[in-house]
C-alpha positions as CSV (number, residue, x, y, z in Angstrom):
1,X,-23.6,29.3,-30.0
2,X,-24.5,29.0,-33.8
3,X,-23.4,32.6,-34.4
4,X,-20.3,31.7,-32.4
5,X,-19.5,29.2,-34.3
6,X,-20.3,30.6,-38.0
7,X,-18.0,33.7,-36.9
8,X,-15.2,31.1,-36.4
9,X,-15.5,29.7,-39.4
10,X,-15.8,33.6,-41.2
11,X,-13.0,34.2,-39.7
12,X,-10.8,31.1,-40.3
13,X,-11.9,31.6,-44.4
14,X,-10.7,34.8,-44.7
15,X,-7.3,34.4,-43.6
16,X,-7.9,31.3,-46.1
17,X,-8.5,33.6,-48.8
18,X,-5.8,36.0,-47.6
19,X,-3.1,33.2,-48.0
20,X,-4.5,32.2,-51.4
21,X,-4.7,35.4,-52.7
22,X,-1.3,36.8,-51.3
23,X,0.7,33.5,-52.9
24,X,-1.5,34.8,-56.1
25,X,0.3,38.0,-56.3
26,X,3.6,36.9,-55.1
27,X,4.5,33.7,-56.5
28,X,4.8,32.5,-60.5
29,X,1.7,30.7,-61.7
30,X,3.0,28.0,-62.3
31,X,3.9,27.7,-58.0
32,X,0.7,29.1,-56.7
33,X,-1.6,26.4,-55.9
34,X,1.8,24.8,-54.1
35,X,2.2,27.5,-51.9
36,X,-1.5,27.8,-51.3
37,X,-1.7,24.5,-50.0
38,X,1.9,24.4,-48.2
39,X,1.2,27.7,-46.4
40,X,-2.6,26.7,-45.5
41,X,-0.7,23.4,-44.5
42,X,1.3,25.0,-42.5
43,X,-1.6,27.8,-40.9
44,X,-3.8,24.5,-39.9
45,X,-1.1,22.6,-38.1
46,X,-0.1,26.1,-36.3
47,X,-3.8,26.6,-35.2
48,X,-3.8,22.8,-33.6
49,X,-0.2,23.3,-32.1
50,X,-1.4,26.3,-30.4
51,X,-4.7,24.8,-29.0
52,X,-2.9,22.4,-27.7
53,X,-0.2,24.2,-26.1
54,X,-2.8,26.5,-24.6
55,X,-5.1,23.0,-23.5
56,X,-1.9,21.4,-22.4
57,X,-1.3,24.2,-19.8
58,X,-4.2,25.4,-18.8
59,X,-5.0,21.5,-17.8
60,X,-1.9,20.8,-16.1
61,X,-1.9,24.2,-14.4
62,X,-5.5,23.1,-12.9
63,X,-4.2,19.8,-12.0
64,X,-0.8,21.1,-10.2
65,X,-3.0,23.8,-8.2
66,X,-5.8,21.4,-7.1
67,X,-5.2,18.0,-7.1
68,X,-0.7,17.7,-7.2
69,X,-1.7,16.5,-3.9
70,X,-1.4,13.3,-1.2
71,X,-5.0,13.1,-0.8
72,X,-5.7,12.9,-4.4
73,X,-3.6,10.1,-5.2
74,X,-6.0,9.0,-8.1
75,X,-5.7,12.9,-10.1
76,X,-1.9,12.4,-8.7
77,X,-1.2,9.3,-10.4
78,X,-3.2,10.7,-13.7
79,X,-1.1,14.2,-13.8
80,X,2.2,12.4,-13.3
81,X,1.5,10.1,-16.1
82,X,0.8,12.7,-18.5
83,X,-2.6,11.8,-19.5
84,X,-3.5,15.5,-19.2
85,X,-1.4,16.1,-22.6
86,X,-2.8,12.9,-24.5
87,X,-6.4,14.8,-23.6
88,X,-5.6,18.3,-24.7
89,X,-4.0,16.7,-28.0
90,X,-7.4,15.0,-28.6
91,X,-9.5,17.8,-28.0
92,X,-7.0,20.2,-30.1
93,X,-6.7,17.5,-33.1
94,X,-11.1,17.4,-32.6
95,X,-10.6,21.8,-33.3
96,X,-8.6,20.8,-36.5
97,X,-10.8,18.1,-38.1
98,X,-13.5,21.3,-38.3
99,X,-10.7,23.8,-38.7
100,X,-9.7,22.5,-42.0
101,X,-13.0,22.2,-44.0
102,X,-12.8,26.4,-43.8
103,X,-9.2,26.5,-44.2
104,X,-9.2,24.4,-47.2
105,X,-13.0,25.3,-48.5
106,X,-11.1,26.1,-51.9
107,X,-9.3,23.4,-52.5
108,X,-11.7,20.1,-51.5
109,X,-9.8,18.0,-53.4
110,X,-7.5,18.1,-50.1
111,X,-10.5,17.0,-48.0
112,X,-9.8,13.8,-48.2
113,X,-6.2,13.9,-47.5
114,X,-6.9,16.2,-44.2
115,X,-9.0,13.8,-43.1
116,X,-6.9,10.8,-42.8
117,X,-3.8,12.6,-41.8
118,X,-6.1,13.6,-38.9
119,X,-7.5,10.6,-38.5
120,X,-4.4,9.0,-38.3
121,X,-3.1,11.6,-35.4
122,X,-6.0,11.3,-33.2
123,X,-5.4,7.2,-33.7
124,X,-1.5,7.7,-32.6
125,X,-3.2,9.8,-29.7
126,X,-5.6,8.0,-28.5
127,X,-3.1,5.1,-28.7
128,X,-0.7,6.9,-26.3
129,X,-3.3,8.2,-23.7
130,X,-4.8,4.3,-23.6
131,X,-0.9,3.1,-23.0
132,X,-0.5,6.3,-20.4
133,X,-3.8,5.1,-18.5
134,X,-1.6,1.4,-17.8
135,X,0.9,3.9,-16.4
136,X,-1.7,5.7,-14.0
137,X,-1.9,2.2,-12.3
138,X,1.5,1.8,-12.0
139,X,2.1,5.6,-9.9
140,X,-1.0,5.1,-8.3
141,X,0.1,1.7,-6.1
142,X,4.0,3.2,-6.2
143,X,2.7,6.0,-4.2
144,X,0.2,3.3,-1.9
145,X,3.7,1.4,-1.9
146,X,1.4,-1.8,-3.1
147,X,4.7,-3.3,-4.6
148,X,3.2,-6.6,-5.2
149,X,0.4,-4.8,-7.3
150,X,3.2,-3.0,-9.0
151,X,4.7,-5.8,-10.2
152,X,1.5,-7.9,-11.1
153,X,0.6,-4.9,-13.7
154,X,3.9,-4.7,-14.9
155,X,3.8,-7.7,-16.3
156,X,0.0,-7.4,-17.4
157,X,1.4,-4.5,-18.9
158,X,3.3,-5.5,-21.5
159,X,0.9,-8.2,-23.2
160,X,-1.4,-4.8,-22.9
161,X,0.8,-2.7,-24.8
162,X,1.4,-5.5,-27.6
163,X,-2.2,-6.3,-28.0
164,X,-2.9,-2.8,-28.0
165,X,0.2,-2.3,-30.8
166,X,-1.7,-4.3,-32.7
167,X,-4.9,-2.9,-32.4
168,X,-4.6,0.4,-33.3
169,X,-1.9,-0.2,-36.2
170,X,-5.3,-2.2,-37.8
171,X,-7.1,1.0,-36.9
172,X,-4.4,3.1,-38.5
173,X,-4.5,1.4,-41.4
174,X,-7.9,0.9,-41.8
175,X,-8.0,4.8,-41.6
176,X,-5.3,5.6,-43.8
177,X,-6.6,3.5,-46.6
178,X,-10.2,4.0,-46.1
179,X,-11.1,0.4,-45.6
180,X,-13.1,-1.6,-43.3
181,X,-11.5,-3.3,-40.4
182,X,-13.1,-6.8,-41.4
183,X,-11.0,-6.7,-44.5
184,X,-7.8,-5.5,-42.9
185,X,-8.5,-8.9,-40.3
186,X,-9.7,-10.7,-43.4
187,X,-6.3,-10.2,-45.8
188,X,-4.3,-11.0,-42.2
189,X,-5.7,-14.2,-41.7
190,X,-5.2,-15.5,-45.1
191,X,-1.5,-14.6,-44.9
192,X,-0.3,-15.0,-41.3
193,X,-0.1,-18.3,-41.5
194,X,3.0,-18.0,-44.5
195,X,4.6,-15.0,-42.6
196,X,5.0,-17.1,-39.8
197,X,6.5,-19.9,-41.7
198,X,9.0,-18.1,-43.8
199,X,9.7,-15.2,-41.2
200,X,9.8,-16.9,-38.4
201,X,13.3,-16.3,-37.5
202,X,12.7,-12.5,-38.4
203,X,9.6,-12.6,-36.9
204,X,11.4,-14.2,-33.7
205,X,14.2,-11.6,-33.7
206,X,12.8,-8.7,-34.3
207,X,10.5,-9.4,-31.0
208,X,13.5,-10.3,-29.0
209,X,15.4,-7.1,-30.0
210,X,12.2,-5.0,-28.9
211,X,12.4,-6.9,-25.6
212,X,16.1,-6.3,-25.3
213,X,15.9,-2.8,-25.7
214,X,13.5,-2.1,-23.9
215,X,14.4,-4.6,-20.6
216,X,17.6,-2.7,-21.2
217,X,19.0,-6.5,-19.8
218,X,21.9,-6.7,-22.4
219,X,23.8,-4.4,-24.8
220,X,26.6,-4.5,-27.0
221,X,29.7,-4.9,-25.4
222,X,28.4,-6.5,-22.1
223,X,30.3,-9.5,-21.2
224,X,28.2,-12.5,-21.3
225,X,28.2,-16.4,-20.4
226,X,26.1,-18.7,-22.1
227,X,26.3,-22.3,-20.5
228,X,24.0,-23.7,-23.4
229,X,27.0,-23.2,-25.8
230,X,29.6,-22.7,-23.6
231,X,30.2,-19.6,-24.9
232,X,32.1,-16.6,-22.7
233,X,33.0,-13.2,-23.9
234,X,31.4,-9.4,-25.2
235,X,28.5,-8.9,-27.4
236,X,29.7,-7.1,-30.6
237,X,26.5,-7.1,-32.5
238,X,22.8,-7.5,-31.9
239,X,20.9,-7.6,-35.7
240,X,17.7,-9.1,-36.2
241,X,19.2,-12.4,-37.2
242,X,22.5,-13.1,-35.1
243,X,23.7,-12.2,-32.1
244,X,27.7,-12.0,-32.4
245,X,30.4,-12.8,-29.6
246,X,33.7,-12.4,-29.2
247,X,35.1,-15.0,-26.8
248,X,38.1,-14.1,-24.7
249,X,40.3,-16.9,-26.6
250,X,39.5,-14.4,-29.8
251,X,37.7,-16.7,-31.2
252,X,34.1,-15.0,-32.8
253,X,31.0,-17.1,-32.0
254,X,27.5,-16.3,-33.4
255,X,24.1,-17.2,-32.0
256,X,20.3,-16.8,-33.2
257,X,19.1,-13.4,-31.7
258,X,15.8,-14.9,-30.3
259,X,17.9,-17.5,-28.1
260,X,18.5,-14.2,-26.3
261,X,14.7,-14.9,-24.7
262,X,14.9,-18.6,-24.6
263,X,18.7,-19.8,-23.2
264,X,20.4,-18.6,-19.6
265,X,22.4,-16.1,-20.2
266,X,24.7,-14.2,-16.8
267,X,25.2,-10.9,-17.5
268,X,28.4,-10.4,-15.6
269,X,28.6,-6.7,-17.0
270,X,28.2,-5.5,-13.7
271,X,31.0,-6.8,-12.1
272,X,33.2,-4.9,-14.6
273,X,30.7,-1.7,-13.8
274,X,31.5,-2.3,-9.8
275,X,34.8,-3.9,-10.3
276,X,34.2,-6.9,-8.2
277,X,34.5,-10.4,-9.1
278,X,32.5,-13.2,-6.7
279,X,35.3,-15.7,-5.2
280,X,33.7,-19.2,-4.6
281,X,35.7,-22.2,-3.9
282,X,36.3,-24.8,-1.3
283,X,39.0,-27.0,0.1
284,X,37.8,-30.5,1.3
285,X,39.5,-31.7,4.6
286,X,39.6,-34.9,5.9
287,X,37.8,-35.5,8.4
288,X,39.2,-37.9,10.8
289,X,41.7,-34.7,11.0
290,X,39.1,-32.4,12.9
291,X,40.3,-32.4,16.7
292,X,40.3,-30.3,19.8
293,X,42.6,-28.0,20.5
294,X,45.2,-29.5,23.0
295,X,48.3,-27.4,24.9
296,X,50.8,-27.7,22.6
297,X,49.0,-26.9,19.4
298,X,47.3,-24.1,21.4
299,X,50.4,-22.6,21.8
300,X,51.7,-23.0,18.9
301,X,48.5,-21.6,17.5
302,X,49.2,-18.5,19.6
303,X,51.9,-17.0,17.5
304,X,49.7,-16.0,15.1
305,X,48.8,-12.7,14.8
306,X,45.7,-12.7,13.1
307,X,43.7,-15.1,15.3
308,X,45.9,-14.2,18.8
309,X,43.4,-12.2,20.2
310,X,40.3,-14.7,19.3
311,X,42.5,-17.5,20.9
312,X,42.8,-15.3,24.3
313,X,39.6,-14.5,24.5
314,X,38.0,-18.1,24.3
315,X,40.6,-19.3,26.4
316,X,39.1,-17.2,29.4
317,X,35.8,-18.1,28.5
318,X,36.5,-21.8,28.3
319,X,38.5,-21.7,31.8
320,X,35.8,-19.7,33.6
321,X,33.4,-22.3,32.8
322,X,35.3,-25.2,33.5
323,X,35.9,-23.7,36.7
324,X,32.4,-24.5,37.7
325,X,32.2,-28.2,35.9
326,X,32.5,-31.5,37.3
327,X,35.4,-33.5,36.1
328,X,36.8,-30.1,34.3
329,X,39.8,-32.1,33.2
330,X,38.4,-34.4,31.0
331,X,38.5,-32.3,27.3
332,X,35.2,-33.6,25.8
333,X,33.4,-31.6,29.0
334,X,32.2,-27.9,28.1
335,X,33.3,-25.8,25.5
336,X,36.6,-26.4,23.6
337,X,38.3,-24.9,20.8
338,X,39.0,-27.4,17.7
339,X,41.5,-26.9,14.9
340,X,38.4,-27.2,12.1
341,X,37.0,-24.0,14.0
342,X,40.4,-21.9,14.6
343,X,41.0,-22.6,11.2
344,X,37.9,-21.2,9.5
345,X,38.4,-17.9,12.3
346,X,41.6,-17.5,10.8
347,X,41.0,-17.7,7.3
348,X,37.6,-15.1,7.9
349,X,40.5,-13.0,9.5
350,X,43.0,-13.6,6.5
351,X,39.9,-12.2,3.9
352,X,39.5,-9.6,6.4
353,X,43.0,-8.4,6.2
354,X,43.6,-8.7,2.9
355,X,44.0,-5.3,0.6
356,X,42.9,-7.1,-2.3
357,X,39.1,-8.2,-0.8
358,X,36.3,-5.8,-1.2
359,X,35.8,-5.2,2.5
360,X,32.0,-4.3,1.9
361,X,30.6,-7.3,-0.5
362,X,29.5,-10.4,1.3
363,X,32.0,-12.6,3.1
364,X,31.8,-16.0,4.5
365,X,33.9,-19.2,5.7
366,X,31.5,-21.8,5.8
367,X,31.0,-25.4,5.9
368,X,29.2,-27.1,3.4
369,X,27.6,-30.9,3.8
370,X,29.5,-33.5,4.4
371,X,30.0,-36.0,1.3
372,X,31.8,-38.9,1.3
373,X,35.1,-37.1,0.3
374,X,35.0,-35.2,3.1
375,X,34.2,-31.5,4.6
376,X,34.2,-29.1,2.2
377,X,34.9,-25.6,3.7
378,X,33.7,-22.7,1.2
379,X,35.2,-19.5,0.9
380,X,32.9,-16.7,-0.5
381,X,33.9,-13.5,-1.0
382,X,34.6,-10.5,-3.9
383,X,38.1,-9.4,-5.5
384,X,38.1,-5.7,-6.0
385,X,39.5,-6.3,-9.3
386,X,37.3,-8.0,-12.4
387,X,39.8,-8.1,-14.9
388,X,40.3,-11.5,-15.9
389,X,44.3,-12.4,-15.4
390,X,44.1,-10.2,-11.7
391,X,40.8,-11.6,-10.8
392,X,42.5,-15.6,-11.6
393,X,46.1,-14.4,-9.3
394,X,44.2,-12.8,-6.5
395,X,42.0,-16.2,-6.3
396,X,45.3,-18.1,-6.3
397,X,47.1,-16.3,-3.4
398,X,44.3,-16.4,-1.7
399,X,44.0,-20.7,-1.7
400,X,47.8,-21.0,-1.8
401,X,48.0,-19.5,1.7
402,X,44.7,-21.1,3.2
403,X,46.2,-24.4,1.7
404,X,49.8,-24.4,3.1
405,X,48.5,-22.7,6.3
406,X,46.1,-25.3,7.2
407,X,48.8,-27.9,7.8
408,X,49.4,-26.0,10.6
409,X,46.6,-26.3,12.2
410,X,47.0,-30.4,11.7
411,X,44.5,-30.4,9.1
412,X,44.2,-33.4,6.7
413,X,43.2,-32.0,3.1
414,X,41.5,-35.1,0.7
415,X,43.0,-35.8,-2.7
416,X,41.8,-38.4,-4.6
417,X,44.2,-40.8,-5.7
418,X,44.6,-43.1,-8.7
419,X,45.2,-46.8,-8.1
C-alpha cells in the first residue's frame, strides 16, 4: 500500500514537472510561473472532476442494479435523493486535498490557497449531502404514503435547512479565513444586536423574498387582494424593501415586502390561470311568503320548461302517497311541493342551463340561517370567464333573472326600508 501510494504521488510530480517545464520553453519569462500555476490549476481540478465522475457512476450504477428496488425503500429513498453524488464528491474532493501537495510541490507558496479553496468545497459538499439526507425522509414516507409524516418534516425541514445555512456559512468562513469558530461566534454576538436594529427591514425582506421564491406562493404579475389595506390589483415589483401594486383603478400602491409573511393576502391568480370566477351571493325572501304549492299556482308553475319535468314527477309521487293517507285532502298531510322549494329547483336548473356557468366547478342553491331579515337563499357557483367587466355582467344576468322570476313563484323578496 505504501509503494502504491508513493508511485501515485511519482507519478502525479512528473506530469507536475512536465507542465512546468513545457510552459518554461513555450511561454515569455515574464508569463511562466502564470501558466504554471493556471495549467497545474487546471490538471488538479480535472483529476477531482474525473474521480468524481467515475465515483458518481460507479455508486449510482451499484445502487440502480441492487437496491432501485420496493423492498429497499431505505437505499431507494437515499439513491433518489442524490446523496450518492454528495458522497462521491467528498471522497473525490478527499483525492484532491493529497493530489495537490505533489501537483504543486514547486510552488508551496500555493499550499495554502489549495487548502482553503478545498476546504471550502468539501464545506459546500458536505453542506448539500446534510440538506439531501432531510430529503431521504421525505421519499422514504412518500413511498410508505405516510403523508402526515411528510408534512410534519416538511415543515421541520425548513428551520433545518436555515439553522444548517447558518452553520456551515460560520464553518466556511472560519475555513476561508483561517480563524477559529469562537471568534467568528464572538465578532457575531457583539454586532447582531446593531444589524438587527438598523436592518431590520432589510433583514425582514430579504427573508420574506427567500420564502417567496421558494413557496413559489406569489410572483410578479399575480393578481392579489389584500383586505388589511384594501388593496386589489397585480404585483409589478417584488425588491427587498417594497412590494409594488398596481390597483385596477390605476392607481400604484406600495407595501413593505415582509408584510408579504405577516398580512392575508388571496392569490386569485388562479382563477385567471383556470378562467373561472367563484359566484356568491344571496337574495333574502320574506318569509311569511314561503307556501305550499296549491292548483292554480301549480299550474301555472307548469309552463316552465326548465322545472316541467321535476313538477311531474313529484306530482305522481305526492298523489301515490296520498292515495294511501287518511284525510288526503287536507294539504298539511304527506309530502307537498312549496314555492320556496320549486324555486331553488328551478334556479339549480337555470345554472345548469346556462352557457356561461362552468358546468364542472361546484354548484349549489342553498339556504342559509334564518336572521331576522329573513331567508337568505345563496347561489354558489363559477363564471367561465375571470375578466373583470364579464365576470361583473355574467353575475348580473344571472340575479336579474332569479330576481324577476321569483315573483312568479309568489315569493316576497325583503328590502329594508327608510322611515
Amino acid at each position: 500500500m505504501k509503494n502504491e501510494l508513493i508511485d501515485y504521488k511519482d507519478f502525479l510530480q512528473r506530469i507536475s514537472d512536465e507542465i512546468h517545464f513545457f510552459c518554461k520553453d513555450f511561454f515569455p519569462d515574464e508569463f511562466v510561473l502564470t501558466f504554471q500555476i493556471a495549467i497545474k490549476f487546471i490538471f488538479l481540478f480535472f483529476l477531482i472532476y474525473a474521480v468524481a465522475f467515475i465515483l458518481k457512476n460507479g455508486i449510482n450504477l451499484t445502487f440502480r442494479f441492487f437496491f432501485d428496488k420496493e423492498k429497499y425503500p431505505v437505499m431507494k429513498s437515499v439513491y433518489k435523493a442524490k446523496v450518492t453524488n454528495s458522497v462521491a464528491n467528498i471522497l473525490a474532493l478527499g483525492f484532491g486535498s493529497f493530489a495537490y501537495v505533489s501537483v504543486f510541490y514547486r510552488h508551496p507558496q500555493s499550499k495554502i490557497f489549495l487548502e482553503r479553496l478545498i476546504g471550502i468545497l468539501l464545506v459546500f459538499v458536505i453542506a448539500n449531502m446534510a440538506f439531501r439526507f432531510i430529503k431521504v425522509l421525505q421519499n422514504y414516507y412518500l413511498i410508505q404514503k405516510d403523508y402526515y409524516k411528510i408534512i410534519a418534516i416538511n415543515s421541520i425541514s425548513q428551520t433545518v435547512k436555515i439553522f444548517g445555512i447558518f452553520i456551515f456559512t460560520v464553518i466556511a468562513i472560519c475555513v476561508l479565513l483561517g480563524i477559529s469558530g469562537t471568534t467568528v461566534l464572538g465578532s457575531l454576538g457583539a454586532i447582531t444586536a446593531v444589524i438587527v436594529l438598523v436592518f431590520r427591514d432589510t433583514i425582514l425582506g430579504f427573508v420574506t423574498g427567500i420564502h417567496v421564491a421558494t413557496s413559489k406562493n406569489l410572483k410578479v404579475g399575480d393578481w392579489v387582494a389584500i383586505p388589511k389595506y384594501s388593496i386589489e390589483g397585480n404585483i409589478e415589483d417584488i425588491d427587498l424593501l417594497t412590494t409594488k401594486i398596481r390597483n385596477f383603478d390605476k392607481t400604484l400602491s406600495t407595501i413593505p415586502t415582509y408584510d408579504l409573511l405577516t398580512t392575508e393576502i388571496k392569490n386569485m391568480q388562479v382563477m385567471s390561470e383556470t378562467n373561472t370566477r367563484r359566484i356568491k351571493k344571496s337574495i333574502v325572501f320574506n318569509i311569511k311568503s314561503f307556501k305550499f304549492l296549491d292548483e292554480e299556482l301549480f299550474g301555472e308553475l307548469l309552463k316552465i320548461n326548465l322545472i316541467h319535468d321535476y313538477l311531474v314527477e313529484k306530482k305522481k309521487e305526492i298523489d301515490q302517497e296520498k292515495a294511501n293517507l287518511i284525510n288526503a285532502d287536507e294539504i298539511i298531510n304527506g309530502q307537498q311541493l312549496t314555492n320556496i322549494g320549486t324555486f331553488r329547483k328551478y334556479a339549480m336548473s337555470y345554472l345548469k342551463n346556462n352557457p356561461n356557468i362552468d358546468q364542472n366547478g361546484a354548484m349549489m342553491v342553498r339556504q342559509m340561517e334564518i336572521t331576522p331579515q329573513g331567508m337568505p337563499l345563496e347561489i354558489y357557483c363559477f363564471a367561465n370567464d375571470s375578466k373583470w367587466e364579464h365576470f361583473e355582467q355574467i353575475q348580473a344576468d344571472i340575479f336579474d333573472h332569479l330576481l324577476v322570476a321569483s315573483k312568479e313563484f309568489d315569493l316576497e323578496i325583503m328590502q329594508v326600508h327608510k322611515i
